[in-house]
C-alpha positions as CSV (number, residue, x, y, z in Angstrom):
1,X,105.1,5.8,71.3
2,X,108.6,4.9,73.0
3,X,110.7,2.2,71.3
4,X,113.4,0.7,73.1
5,X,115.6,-1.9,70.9
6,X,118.0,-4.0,73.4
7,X,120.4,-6.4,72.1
8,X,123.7,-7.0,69.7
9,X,125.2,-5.5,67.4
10,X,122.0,-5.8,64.9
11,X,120.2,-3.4,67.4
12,X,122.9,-1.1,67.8
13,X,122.9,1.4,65.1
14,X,121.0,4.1,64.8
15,X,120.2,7.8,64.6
16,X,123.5,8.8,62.2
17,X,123.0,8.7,58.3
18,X,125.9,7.1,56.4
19,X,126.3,8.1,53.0
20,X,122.8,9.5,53.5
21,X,121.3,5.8,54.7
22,X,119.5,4.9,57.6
23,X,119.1,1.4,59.9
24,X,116.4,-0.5,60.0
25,X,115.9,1.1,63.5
26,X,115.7,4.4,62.4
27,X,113.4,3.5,59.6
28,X,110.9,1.8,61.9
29,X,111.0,4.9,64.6
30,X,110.1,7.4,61.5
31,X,107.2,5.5,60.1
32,X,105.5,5.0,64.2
33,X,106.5,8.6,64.3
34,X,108.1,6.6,68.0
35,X,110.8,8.1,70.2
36,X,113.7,5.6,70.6
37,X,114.4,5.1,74.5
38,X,117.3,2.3,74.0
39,X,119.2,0.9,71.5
40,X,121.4,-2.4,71.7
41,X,125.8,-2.0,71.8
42,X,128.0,-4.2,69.9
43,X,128.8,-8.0,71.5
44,X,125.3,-6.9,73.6
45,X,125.3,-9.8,76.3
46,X,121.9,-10.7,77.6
47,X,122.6,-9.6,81.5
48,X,122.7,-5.7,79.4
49,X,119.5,-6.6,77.9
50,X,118.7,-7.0,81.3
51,X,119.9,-4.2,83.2
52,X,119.0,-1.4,80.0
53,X,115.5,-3.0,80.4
54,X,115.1,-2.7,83.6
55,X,116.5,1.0,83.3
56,X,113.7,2.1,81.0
57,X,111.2,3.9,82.3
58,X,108.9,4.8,79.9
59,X,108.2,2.0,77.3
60,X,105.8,0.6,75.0
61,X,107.3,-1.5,73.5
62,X,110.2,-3.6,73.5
63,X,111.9,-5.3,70.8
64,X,114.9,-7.4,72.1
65,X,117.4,-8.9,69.8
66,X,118.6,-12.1,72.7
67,X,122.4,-12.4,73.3
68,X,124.9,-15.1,73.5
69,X,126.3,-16.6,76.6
70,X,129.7,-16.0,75.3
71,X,129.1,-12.1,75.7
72,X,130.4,-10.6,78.7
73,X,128.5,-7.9,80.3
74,X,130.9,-5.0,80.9
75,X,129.4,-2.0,83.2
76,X,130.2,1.3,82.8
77,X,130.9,0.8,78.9
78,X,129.1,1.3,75.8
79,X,129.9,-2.3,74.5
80,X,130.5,-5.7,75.6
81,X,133.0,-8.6,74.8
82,X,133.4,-11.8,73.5
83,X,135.1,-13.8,76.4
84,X,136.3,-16.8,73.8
85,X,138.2,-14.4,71.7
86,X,139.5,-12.5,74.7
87,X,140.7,-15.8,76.2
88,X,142.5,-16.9,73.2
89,X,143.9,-12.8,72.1
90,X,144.5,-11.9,76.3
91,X,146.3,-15.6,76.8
92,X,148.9,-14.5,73.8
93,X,149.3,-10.9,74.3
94,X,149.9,-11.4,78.2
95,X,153.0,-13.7,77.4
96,X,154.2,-11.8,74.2
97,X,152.8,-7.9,75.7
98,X,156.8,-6.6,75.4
99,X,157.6,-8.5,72.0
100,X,154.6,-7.6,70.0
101,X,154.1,-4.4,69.3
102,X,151.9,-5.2,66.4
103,X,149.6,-7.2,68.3
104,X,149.7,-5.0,70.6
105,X,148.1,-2.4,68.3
106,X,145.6,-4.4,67.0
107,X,144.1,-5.5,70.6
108,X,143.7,-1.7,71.1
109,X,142.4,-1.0,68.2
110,X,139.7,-4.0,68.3
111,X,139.0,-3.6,72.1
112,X,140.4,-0.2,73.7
113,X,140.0,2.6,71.4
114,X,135.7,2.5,71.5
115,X,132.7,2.0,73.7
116,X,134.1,3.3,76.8
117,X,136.6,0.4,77.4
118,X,139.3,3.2,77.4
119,X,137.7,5.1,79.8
120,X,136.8,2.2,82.0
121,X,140.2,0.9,81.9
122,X,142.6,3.5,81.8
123,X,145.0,1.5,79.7
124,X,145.6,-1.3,77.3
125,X,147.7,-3.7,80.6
126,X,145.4,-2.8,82.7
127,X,142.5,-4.2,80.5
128,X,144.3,-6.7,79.5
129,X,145.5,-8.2,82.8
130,X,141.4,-7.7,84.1
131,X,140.6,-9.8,81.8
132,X,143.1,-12.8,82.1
133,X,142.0,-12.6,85.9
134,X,138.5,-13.2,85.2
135,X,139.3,-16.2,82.5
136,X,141.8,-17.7,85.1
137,X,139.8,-17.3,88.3
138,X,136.1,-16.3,87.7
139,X,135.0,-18.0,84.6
140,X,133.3,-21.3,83.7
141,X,131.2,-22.0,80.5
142,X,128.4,-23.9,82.6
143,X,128.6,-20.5,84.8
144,X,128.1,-18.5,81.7
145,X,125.5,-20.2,80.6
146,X,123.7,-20.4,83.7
147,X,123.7,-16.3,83.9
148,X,122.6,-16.3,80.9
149,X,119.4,-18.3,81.1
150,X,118.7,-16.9,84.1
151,X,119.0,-13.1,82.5
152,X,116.6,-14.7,79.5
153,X,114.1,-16.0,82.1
154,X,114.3,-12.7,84.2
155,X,113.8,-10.7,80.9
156,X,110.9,-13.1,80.2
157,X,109.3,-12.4,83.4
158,X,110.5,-8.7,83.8
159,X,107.8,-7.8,80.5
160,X,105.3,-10.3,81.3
161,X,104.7,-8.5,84.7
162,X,105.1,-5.3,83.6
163,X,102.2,-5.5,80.7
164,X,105.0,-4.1,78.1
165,X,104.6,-5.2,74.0
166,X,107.7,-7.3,73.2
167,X,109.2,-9.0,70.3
168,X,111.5,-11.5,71.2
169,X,114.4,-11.6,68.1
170,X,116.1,-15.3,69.5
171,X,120.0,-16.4,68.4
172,X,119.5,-19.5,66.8
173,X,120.9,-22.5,68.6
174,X,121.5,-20.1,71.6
175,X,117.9,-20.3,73.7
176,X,117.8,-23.4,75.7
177,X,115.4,-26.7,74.6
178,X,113.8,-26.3,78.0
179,X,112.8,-22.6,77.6
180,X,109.7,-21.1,76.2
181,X,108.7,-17.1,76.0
182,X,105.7,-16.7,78.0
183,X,105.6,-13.0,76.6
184,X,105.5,-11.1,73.3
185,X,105.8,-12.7,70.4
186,X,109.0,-14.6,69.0
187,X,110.4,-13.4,65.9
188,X,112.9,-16.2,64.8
189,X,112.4,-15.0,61.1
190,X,114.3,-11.3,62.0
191,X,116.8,-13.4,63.3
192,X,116.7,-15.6,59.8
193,X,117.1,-12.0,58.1
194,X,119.9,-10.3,60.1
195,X,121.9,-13.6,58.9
196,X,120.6,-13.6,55.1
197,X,121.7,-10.0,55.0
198,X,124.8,-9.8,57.2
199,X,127.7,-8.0,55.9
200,X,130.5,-6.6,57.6
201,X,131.1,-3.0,57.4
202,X,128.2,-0.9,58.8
203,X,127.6,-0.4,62.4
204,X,125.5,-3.4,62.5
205,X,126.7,-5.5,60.2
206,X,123.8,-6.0,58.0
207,X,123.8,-4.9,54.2
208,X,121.9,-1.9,53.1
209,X,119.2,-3.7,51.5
210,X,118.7,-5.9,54.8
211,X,118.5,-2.7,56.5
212,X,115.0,-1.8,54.1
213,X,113.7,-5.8,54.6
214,X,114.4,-6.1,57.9
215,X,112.3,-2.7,58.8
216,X,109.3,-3.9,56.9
217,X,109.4,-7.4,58.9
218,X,109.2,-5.1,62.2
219,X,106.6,-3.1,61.0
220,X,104.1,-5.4,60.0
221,X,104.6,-7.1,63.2
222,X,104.5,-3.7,65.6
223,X,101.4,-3.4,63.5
224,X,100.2,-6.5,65.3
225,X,100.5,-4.9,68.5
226,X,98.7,-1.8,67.4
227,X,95.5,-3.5,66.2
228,X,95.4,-5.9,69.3
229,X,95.5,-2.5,71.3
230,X,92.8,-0.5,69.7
231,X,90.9,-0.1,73.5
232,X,93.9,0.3,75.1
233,X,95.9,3.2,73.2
234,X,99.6,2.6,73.1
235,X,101.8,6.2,73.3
C-alpha cells in the first residue's frame, strides 16, 4: 500500500528516529507494512497540498492534514511561509536591514538557513525584498483566501474523481461555512489531537505521547478503508 501524508507541519516528520522515537507517520506506515509516497513541510499551504497531490502517481490512499490561508505556497522549496509574520518581520527588517544585525540573524535563522529558502533565494536581501514585493503589490487577504478555497475544492474534487481513499484532517475555524467534503472521510478529531498534544520542539510539534495517540486514531480509521475494500484489494 502507498501512503501519501500532505499537509503542515503535523504531517511533516518522518522517517529519522530521535532519541530512538518515531512519528505518528512512521508508526502508521510500519504497522500497514505501507510505502510513504509524500509527506507534508513545515507552514504546508493548501496550493502544496495541491500541487504534491497532484504529483503522486501511485496512491492509495491519501491522508491530508488542510492548510491555512495565511500559508504561502513557495515553489522550489521544501517549506512554506507564514505571510502575516513575514509582513510584520520583512516590514521591520527592510527599514532597520543595516542597523540590526541581531534581527538580522534571527530572520535567517527562522527563514533562510532550511527548506531550500537559501537555495531558492541566494541570500537573506534578496529574500527579504521578494517578499516585501509580494505584501506591497501582490497580496490581498480576500485573494488569499479565495486561492485557498479554491485549492480545498480542487483537492476535493481532484480524489473524488480519481477513486483515491482520503482522510480529510480540517484546521478548525479555517474551512469555509459553505464548504462540505464530498470525498473521504473528515477527521476533525486528529485535528482535536494534534492541538491536545502540541508541543514545540520536535519536527512536528506534537509531544511524544501524541505521537503514539495520534497513530492509533489513523489506524483504526485506515482500517475503515481496508474493510470497505475487501472486493477491491488496496496495494
Amino acid at each position: 500500500m502507498n501512503i501519501g501524508f500532505y499537509g503542515h507541519s503535523a504531517s511533516s516528520w518522518a522517517g529519522n528516529k530521535i532519541i530512538g522515537m518515531t512519528s505518528f507517520i512512521d508508526i502508521v506506515t510500519e504497522h500497514f507494512k505501507a510505502n510513504l509516497v509524500n509527506k507534508g513541510v513545515p507552514q504546508g499551504s493548501e496550493e502544496r497540498i495541491l500541487f504534491e497531490l497532484k504529483k503522486t502517481k501511485e496512491l492509495d490512499l491519501a491522508i491530508i492534514f488542510h492548510s491555512q490561508p495565511k500559508f504561502l505556497f513557495l515553489p522550489g522549496c521544501h517549506r512554506d511561509i507564514t505571510t502575516k509574520e513575514l509582513e510584520d518581520k520583512a516590514a521591520y527588517m527592510w527599514r532597520n536591514i543595516g542597523e540590526n544585525a541581531t534581527e538580522l540573524a534571527r530572520a535567517k535563522n527562522d527563514y533562510f538557513s532550511y527548506g531550500g529558502i537559501k537555495e531558492k533565494f541566494i541570500n537573506i536581501e534578496n529574500f527579504l525584498q521578494t517578499i516585501h514585493a509580494y505584501k506591497e503589490h501582490l497580496y490581498h487577504p480576500d485573494l488569499a483566501m479565495n486561492r485557498f478555497t479554491g485549492a480545498l475544492v480542487q483537492i476535493d474534487q481532484y480524489v473524488t474523481r480519481k477513486n483515491i481513499p482520503c482522510i480529510h484532517v480540517p484546521t478548525a475555524n479555517k474551512i469555509p461555512t459553505w464548504f462540505n467534503f464530498s470525498s473521504g472521510i473528515v477527521a476533525r478529531d486528529v485535528e482535536e489531537l494534534c492541538q491536545a498534544y502540541y508541543k514545540l520542539g520536535l519536527p512536528n510539534n506534537i509531544t511524544w505521547k501524541g505521537q503514539r495517540v495520534i497513530a492509533d486514531k489513523l489506524i483504526k480509521k485506515i482500517n475503515i478503508f481496508l474493510r470497505k475494500n475487501k472486493k477491491k484489494k488496496i496495494g
